[in-house]
C-alpha positions as CSV (number, residue, x, y, z in Angstrom):
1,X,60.4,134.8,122.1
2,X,63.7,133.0,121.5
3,X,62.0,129.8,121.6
4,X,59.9,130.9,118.9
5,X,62.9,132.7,116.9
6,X,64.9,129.8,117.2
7,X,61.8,127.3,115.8
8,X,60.8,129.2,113.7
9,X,65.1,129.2,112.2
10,X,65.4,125.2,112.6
11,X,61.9,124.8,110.6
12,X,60.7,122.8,113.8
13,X,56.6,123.7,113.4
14,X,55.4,123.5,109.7
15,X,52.4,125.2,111.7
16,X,52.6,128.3,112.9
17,X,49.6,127.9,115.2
18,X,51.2,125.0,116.4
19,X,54.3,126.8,117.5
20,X,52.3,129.6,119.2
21,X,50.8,127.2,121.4
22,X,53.6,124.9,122.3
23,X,55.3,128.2,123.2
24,X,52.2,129.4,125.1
25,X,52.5,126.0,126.8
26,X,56.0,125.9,127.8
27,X,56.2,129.8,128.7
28,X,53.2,128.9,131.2
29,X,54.8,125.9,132.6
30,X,58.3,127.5,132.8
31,X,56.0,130.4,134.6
32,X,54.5,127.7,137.0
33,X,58.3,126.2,137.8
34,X,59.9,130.1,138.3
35,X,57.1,130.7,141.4
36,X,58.4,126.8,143.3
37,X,58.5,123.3,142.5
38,X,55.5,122.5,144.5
39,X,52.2,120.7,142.3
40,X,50.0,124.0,142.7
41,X,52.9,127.1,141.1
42,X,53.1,124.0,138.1
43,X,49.4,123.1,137.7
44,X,49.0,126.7,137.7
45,X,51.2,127.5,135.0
46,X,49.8,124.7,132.7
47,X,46.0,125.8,133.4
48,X,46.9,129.0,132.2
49,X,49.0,127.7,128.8
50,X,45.9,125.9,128.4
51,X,43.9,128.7,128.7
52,X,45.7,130.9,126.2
53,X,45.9,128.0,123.9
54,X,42.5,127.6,124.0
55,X,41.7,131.7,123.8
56,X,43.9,131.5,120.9
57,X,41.9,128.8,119.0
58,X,38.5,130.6,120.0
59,X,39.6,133.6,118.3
60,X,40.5,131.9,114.7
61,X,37.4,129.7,115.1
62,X,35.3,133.1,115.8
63,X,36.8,134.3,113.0
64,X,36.5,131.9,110.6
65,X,33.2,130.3,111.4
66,X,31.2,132.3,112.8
67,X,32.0,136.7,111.7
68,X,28.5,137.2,112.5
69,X,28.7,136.8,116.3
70,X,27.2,139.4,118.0
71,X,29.8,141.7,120.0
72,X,26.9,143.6,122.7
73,X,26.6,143.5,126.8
74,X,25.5,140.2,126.9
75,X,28.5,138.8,124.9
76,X,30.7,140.7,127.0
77,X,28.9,140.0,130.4
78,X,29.2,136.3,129.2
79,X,32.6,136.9,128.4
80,X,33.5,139.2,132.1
81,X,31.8,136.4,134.2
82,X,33.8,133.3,132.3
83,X,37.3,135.3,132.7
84,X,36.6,136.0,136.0
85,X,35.7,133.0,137.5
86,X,38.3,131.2,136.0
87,X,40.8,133.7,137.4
88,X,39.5,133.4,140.8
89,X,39.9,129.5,140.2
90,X,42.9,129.5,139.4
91,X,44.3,132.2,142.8
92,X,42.6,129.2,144.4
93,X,44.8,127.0,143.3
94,X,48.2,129.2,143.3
95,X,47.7,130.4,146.7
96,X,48.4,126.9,147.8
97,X,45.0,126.3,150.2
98,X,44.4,123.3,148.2
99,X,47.6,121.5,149.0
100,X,46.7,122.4,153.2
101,X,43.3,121.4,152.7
102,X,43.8,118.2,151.2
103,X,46.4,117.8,153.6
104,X,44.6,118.0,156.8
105,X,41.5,115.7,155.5
């Protein structure tokens, strides 16, 4: 939030969707540096900036373009089984298996 405050005071982003998702991005990667300077805690933090960047656009696209989507159980099924496959994903990557199975090959 200061980030954005101080932006957001300077007049850095003429856009504020912009501004959200450069701080999305560097919260994430900050996020990714905070757990260890290692390749997986930072890829891990960008993956999921990019993620709420991209979450973020969906939902002004949605919104703009398309009102009439349907909101039922298939939507949300759709929705359950995207989110939760790219959670599991990304533990993958942050528990750090990849980095000692790439190792030993």
């Amino acid at each position: 939030m200061r980030f954005v405050f101080l932006a957001t005071k300077k007049r850095w982003f003429k856009n504020r969707n912009a501004l959200s998702s450069t701080a999305y991005m560097l919260n994430m990667t900050l996020m990714g540096f905070w757990h260890g300077i290692t390749w997986y805690y930072i890829l891990y933090g960008i993956i999921h900036g990019l993620a709420l960047v991209t979450n973020d656009w969906w939902l002004r696209y949605k919104r703009k373009h398309l009102p009439n989507l349907p909101h039922n159980k298939l939507t949300t099924g759709v929705a359950i089984f995207i989110t939760f496959n790219f959670v599991m994903v990304t533990f993958l990557i942050f528990s750090g298996f990849l980095n000692t199975y790439l190792l030993s090959k």
